[in-house]
C-alpha positions, 0 to 999 in steps of 0.5 A: 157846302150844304144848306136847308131850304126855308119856305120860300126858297128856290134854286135861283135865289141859291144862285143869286145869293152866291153867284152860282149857275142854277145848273150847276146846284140842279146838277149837283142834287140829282134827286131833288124837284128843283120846281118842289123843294121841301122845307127842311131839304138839305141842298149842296151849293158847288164851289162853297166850303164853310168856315166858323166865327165866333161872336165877339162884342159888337158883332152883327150879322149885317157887320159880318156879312159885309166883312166877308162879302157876303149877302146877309140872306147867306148868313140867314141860310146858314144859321136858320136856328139863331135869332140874329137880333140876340147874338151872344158872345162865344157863340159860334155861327157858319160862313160860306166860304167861295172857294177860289183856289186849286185843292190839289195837294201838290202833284209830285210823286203822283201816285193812286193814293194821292189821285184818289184824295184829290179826287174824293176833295174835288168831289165835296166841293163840286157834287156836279162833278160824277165819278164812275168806274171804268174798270178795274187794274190788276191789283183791283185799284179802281179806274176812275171815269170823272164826268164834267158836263150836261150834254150827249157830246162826249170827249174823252182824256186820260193819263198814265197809260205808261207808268214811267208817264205818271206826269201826265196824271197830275196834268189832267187833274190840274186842268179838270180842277182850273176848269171846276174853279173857273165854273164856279167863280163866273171864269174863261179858261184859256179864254173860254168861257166856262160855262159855255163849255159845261153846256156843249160837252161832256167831259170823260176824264180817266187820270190814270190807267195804269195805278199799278204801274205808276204805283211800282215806278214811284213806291217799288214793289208791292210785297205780294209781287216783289218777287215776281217783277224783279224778275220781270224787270231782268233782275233790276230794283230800279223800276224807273224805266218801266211802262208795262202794268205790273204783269209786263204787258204794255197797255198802249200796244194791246188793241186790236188795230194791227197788233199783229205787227206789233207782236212780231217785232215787240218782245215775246216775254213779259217785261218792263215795256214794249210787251204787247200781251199774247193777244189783245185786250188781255189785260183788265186794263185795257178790257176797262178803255175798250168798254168805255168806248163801246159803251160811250159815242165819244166824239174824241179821245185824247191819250196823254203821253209823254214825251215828245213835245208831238200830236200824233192824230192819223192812223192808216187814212181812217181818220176824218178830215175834222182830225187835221183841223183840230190837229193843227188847232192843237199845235198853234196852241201849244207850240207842239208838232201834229204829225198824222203817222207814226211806225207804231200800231195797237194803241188807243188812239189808233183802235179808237179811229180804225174802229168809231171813224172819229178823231183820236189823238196821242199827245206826247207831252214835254222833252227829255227822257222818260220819266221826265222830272217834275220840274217841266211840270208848269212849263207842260201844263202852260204849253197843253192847257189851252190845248185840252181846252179847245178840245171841248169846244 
């Protein structure tokens, strides 16, 4: 929602007339001197859309203000070129409305397309939110890098590394969107307080790393590419089972952490999964996580996978003792088991503790076969939110 600044206003009268933290209206104008506001400046109040009324016989501002809970300076701010003591009837004036439920429009068939509509609606509502661009995919669909946070401790989450994984995408975007709610209406999360979140980390949230991928398991082949990943998928339509981006190559197993094991006993051909490129970080893809984290001093990284109901959180002995604790942490909360390794080499988490020394986790989300059926969608975020929760603080 957007207002303009009268002589006299400040950012904390904004805050006390809609109950929102001053550093999240400093956050979300970026640009403004909140010690100088200009009369006439527009400033974006998070958390708020907007809503009409029309002027009825009998209606006052102060009748109105008190049937939407409203301060009646809120109604003043809004509707600066009306003169509240000659309200007509059929006129129409603007009522902030708190947003207090989730703008996601639903999560099955989670594909680019309604990922990036629930993201361009979250960013509206809560400008506080930064969205970057980590890379790009094959096809050139944009890897979205969503930022929530005011400090250096940065944590990184991201989702859909395997297409036939696409859950996991509509899983992270619900909690980063529970989690703006709950900034924006005073809430814990998990029994955390938001806000105190918000103050001590940095979240870096890529809800999906392959929209290729997911886009072919859930919507077939593009017409470019018809051709070409029938083959690669030995001649069969159904793209159920496929985890690779849409040119065969397995994003998880491309890395430089003994991916020479990997190589040897992987397929040696392009194809719906397990292929592991023929060397690492061929794939955009996989050039655009790899940059994210040179770029970043992440304090850790947490890739959702499913499925397993597991924590994978050790590689070769290089991660830190921080990473049991956490390890541990995460399994009492959701139930899952923390196991420190595994036979499998060359994923994210595994480069992301050989090569920073921080802790890293894979968490396989749900049980079932892959991909698993929408229908264990509540029951996985009931299991991992709290999960993703005590990985910010």
């Amino acid at each position: 929602m957007e207002i303009r600044v009268r002589s006299g206003d400040t950012l904390w009268h904004y805050s006390q007339l809609f109950f929102i933290p001053t550093v999240l209206i400093i956050d979300s104008n970026p640009g403004i001197n909140p010690n100088a506001l200009q009369v006439g400046q527009t400033i974006k109040i998070p958390g708020f859309t907007e809503q009409t009324h029309t002027i009825r016989s009998g209606d006052t501002f102060w009748k109105i203000a008190q049937s939407h809970h409203l301060n009646i300076d809120a109604l003043l701010l809004l509707n600066q070129n009306m003169n509240p003591s000659q309200l007509q009837v059929g006129q129409t004036i603007r009522i902030p409305l708190r947003v207090t439920t989730l703008t996601m429009d639903g999560v099955d068939h989670y594909d680019f397309q309604r990922m990036r509509n629930d993201i361009e609606k979250l960013l509206v509502i809560y400008p506080f939110v930064k969205r970057r661009e980590a890379g790009k995919s094959v096809d050139n669909l944009s890897l979205y890098d969503l930022r929530v946070g005011k400090t250096n401790r940065k944590i990184q989450m991201n989702a859909s590394f395997h297409a036939n994984e696409w859950i996991t995408s509509p899983i992270l975007m619900k909690f980063l969107n529970e989690y703006l709610l709950a900034l924006t209406n005073g809430q814990n999360i998990s029994g955390v307080s938001a806000l105190s979140i918000y103050e001590r980390a940095q979240l870096s949230a890529v809800p999906m790393v392959n929209p290729d991928g997911v886009s072919l398991v859930l919507n077939g082949p593009p017409a470019a590419r018809h051709e070409e990943v029938i083959r690669l998928n030995r001649g069969s339509t159904d793209f159920s089972g496929w985890k690779a981006n849409i040119r065969g190559v397995d994003l998880n197993k491309q890395f430089p952490a003994n991916w020479e094991f990997e190589k040897e006993r992987k397929p040696k051909v392009p194809g719906p999964r397990d292929y592991p490129g023929p060397s690492t970080l061929t794939e955009p893809e996989t050039k655009a996580m790899a940059d994210l984290v040179r770029n970043e001093s992440f304090a850790r990284l947490l890739a959702l996978h499913t499925q397993g109901k597991e924590i994978f959180w050790g590689y070769e002995g290089l991660e830190p003792p921080e990473s049991e604790v956490l390890a541990n942490d995460f399994a009492r909360l959701s139930g899952y088991t923390a196991i420190r390794y595994v036979d499998s080499y060359a994923g994210y988490k595994d480069w992301f503790i050989q090569d920073f020394r921080r802790p890293g986790f894979t968490v396989e989300l749900g049980l079932g076969q892959n991909p698993l059926p929408i229908s264990q969608y509540d029951e996985i975020y009931a299991h991992v939110k709290p999960l993703l929760v005590r990985a910010l603080i």
